[in-house]
C-alpha positions in Angstrom: -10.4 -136.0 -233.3 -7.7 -134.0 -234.6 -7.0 -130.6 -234.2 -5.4 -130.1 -237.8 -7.4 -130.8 -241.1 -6.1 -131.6 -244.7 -8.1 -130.4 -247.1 -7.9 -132.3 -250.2 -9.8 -131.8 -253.7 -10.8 -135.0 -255.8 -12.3 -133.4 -258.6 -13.1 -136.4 -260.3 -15.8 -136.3 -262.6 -14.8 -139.6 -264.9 -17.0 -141.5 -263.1 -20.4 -140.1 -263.8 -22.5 -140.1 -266.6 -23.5 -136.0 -266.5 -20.6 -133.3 -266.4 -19.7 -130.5 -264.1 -19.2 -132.4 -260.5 -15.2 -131.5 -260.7 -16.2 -128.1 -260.0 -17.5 -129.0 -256.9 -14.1 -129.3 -254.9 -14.3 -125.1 -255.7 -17.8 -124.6 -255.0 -17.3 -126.5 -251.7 -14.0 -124.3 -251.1 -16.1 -120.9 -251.9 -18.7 -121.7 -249.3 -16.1 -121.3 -247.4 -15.6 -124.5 -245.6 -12.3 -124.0 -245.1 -13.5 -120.7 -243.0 -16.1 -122.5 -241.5 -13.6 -125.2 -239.7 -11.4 -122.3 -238.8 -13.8 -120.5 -236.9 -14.0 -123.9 -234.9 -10.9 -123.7 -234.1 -9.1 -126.3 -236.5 -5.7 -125.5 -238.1 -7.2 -125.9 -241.9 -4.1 -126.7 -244.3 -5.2 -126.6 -248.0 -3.4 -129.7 -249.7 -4.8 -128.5 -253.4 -6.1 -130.7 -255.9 -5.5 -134.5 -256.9 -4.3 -134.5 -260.4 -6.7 -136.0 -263.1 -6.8 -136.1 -266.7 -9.9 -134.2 -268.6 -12.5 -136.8 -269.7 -11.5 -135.2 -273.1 -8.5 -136.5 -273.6 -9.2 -140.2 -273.1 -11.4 -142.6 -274.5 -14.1 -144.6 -272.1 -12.7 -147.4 -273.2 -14.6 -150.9 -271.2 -18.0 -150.0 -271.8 -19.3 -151.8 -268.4 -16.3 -149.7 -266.3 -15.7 -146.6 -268.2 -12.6 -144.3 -267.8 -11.0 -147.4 -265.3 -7.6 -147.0 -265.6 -8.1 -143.5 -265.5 -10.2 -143.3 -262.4 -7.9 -146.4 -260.8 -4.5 -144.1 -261.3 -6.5 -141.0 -259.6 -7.3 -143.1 -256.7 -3.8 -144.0 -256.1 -2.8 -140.8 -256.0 -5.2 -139.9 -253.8 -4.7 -142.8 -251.5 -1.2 -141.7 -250.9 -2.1 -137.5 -250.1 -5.0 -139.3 -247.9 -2.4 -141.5 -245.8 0.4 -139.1 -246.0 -1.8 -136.8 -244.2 -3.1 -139.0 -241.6 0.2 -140.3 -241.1 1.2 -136.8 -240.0 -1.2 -136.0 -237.4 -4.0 -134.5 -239.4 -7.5 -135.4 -240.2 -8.3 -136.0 -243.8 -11.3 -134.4 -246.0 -11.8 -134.7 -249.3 -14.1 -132.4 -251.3 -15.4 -134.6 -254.6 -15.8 -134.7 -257.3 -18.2 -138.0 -258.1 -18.4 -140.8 -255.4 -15.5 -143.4 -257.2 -13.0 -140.9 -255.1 -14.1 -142.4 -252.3 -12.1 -145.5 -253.0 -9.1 -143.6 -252.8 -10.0 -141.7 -249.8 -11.0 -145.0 -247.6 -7.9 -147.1 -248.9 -5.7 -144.1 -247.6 -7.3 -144.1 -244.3 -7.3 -148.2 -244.4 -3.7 -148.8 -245.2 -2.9 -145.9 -242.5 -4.6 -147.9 -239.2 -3.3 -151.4 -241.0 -0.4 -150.7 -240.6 -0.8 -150.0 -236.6 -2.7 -153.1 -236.7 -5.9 -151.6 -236.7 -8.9 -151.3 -238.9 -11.5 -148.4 -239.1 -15.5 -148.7 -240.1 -17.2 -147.0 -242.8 -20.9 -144.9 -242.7 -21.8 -144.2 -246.1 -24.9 -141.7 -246.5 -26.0 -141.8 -249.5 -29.3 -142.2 -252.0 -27.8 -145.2 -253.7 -25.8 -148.7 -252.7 -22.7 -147.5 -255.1 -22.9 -151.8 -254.8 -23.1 -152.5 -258.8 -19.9 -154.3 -260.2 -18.7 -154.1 -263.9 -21.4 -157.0 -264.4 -24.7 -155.8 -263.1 -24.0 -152.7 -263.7 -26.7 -150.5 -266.7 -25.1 -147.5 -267.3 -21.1 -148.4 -266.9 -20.6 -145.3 -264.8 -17.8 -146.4 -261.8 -19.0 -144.0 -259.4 -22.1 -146.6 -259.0 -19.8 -148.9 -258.1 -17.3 -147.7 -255.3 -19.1 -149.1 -252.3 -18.9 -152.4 -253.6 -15.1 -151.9 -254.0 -14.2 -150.9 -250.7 -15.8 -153.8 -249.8 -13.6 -155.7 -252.2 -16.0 -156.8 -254.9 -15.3 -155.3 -258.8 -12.6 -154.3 -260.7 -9.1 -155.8 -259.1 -7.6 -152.4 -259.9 -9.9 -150.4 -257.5 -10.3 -153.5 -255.3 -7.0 -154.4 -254.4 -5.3 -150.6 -253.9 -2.2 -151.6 -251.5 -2.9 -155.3 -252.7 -5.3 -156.4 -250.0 -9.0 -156.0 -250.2 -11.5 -155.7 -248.5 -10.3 -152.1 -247.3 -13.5 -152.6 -244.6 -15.1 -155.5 -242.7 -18.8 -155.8 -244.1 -19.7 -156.3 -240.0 -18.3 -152.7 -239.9 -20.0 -150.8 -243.5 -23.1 -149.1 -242.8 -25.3 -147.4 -245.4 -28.0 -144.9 -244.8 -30.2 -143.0 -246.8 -30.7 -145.4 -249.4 -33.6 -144.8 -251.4 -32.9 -146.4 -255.4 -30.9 -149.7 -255.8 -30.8 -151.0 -259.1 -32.5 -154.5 -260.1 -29.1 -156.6 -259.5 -27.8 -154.7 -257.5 -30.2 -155.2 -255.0 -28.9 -158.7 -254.2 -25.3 -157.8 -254.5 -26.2 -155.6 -251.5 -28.4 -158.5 -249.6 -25.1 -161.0 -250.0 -22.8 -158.2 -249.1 -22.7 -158.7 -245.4 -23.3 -154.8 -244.8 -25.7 -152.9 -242.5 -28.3 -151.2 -244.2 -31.1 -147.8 -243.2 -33.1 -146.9 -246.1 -35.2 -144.2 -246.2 -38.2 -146.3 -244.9 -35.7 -147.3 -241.7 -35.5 -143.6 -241.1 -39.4 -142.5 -241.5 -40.1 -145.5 -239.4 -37.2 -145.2 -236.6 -36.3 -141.6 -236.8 -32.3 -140.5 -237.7 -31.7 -140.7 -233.8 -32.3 -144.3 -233.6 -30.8 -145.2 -237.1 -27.3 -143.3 -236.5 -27.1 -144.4 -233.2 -26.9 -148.2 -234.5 -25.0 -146.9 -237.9 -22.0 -145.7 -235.4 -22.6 -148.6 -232.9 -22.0 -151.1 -236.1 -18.8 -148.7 -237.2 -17.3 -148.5 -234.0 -17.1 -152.2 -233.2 -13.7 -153.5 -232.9 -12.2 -150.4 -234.7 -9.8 -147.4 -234.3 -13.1 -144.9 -235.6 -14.9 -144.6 -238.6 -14.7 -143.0 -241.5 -18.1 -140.5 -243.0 -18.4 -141.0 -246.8 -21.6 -138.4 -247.8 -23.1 -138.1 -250.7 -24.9 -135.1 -251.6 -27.6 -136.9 -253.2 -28.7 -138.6 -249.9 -30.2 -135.0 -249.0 -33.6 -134.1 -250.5 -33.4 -132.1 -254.0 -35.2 -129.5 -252.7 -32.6 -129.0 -250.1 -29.7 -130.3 -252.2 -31.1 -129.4 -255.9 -26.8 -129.6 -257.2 -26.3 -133.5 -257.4 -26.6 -135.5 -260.5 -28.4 -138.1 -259.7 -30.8 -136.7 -257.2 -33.9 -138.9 -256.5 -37.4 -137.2 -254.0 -37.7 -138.1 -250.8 -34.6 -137.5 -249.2 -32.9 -136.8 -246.0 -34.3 -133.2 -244.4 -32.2 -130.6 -243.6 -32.2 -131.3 -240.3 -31.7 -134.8 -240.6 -28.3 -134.3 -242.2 -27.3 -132.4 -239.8 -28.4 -134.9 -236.8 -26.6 -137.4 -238.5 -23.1 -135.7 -238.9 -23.6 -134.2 -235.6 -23.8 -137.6 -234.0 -21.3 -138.9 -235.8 -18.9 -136.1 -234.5 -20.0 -136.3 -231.1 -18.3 -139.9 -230.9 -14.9 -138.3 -230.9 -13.6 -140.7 -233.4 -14.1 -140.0 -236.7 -11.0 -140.8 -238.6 -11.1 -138.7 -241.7 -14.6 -137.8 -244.1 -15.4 -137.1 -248.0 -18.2 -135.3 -249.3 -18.7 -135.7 -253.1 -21.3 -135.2 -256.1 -21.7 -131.8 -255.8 -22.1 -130.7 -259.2 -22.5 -126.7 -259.7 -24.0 -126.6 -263.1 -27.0 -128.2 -261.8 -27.0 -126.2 -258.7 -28.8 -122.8 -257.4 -27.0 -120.0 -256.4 -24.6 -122.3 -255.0 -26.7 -124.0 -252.4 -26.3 -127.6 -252.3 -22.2 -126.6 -251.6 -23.3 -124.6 -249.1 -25.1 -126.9 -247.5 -22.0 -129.4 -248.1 -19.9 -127.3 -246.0 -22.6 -126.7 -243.3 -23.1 -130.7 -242.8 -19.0 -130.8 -242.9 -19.1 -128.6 -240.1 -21.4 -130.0 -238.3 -19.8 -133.9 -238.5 -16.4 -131.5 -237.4 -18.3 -129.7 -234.2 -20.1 -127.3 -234.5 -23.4 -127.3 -232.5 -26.5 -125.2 -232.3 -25.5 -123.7 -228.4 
């Protein structure tokens, strides 16, 4: 792990169909998460913001991939202050913003350990597959779809950032959490060659048992693995500031078990935590709980 962090904002919100989740880069920085890493120790450098345009200035355009273009240019951008910072030595976290950041984020952290030859593995923790395409998907919204892009299915301008897809091996993409996939989705995520733990896997198995084959499926063959979390994977009555939030979620302590275990490998190669919308939140609680989870995937323990 390394000892410096890059702080990076995606406050992306052209993704999703409801309004307000580009605030949640701030509300993640007022609960203080950049405090929070400090405390353990970390040298936290504040990279700012990713530029992106206001929803109000474009037009949706494509009706089945809305604001594309749009959300493709902001990824490139962030792609390049993700590898630039991992190229120097520090470990990158991006605050969201809606979930299409993410394919920004991971092809960062991809190109970066391709180009030493190397590849890195994915856990994505989250209450939905993000697996829909441009065809399947209902609502057109691209942040349902980033998943599926990393993996290099959907729009060639998200797929093939750097001009190579898939950014990770399916044999090395986990997601857990997963609680509402939509109808055609659902075999887009059977044919996808992914691991899967859906809520069922973790009332059944418990978070121990889950994580521990999540990180033993991220970790094979690669340099680490990157943590993509979604703040809708966490119950709504923990995490009531999401925009899609859907019962019967992850417990408190559950998150935290599963970034803690992720951190205790050692090798997490960078993280993103998106969706946290504020206008939907309580007294700022679901980005509190953000930056708690953050910390705890970063190292801090209970003793």
């Amino acid at each position: 792990m390394r000892s410096r962090i890059a702080l990076i904002g995606a406050p992306l919100d052209l993704g999703a169909g409801r309004r307000g989740v580009d605030m949640g880069p701030s509300a993640i920085r007022v609960a203080e998460v950049h405090q929070r890493l400090s405390r353990l120790s970390y040298l936290v450098e504040d990279h700012g913001n990713v530029a992106v345009v206001e929803a109000e200035s474009r037009e949706p355009g494509n009706p089945h991939a809305r604001y594309l273009p749009e959300i493709a240019e902001t990824c490139k951008r962030l792609a390049v202050m993700v590898e630039k910072a991992a190229h120097q030595g520090r470990f990158p976290l991006v605050l969201g913003g809606d979930h299409s950041a993410a394919v920004g984020t991971i092809s960062g952290v991809s190109r970066h350990y391709r180009k030493h030859k190397q590849r890195i593995g994915l856990i994505w923790v989250d209450a939905h597959a993000d697996m829909n395409t441009p065809e399947s998907s209902v609502s057109g919204n691209v942040h349902g779809m980033p998943f599926a892009c990393i993996l290099g299915r959907g729009p060639r301008e998200l797929t093939h950032l750097y001009n190579y897809a898939p950014k990770v091996e399916p044999a090395n993409a986990v997601l857990v959490g997963v609680r509402d996939v939509d109808q055609l989705e659902r075999q887009q995520v059977r044919e996808s060659g992914i691991h899967v733990f859906t809520m069922r896997d973790i009332d059944e198995r418990g978070m121990k048992a889950v994580m521990s084959d999540a990180i033993r499926f991220a970790m094979e063959g690669t340099a680490g693995f990157h943590v993509s979390l979604d703040m809708d994977s966490v119950d709504p009555a923990e995490a009531p500031g999401v925009g899609t939030p859907v019962p019967g979620g992850l417990t408190l302590r559950e998150a935290h078990l599963a970034m803690e275990m992720a951190g205790d490998t050692g090798v997490l190669t960078s993280m993103e935590v998106v969706e946290v919308n504020p206008v939907l939140d309580v007294a700022n609680r679901t980005a509190i709980l953000a930056a708690q989870l953050v910390a705890s995937a970063l190292g801090k323990r209970i003793l």
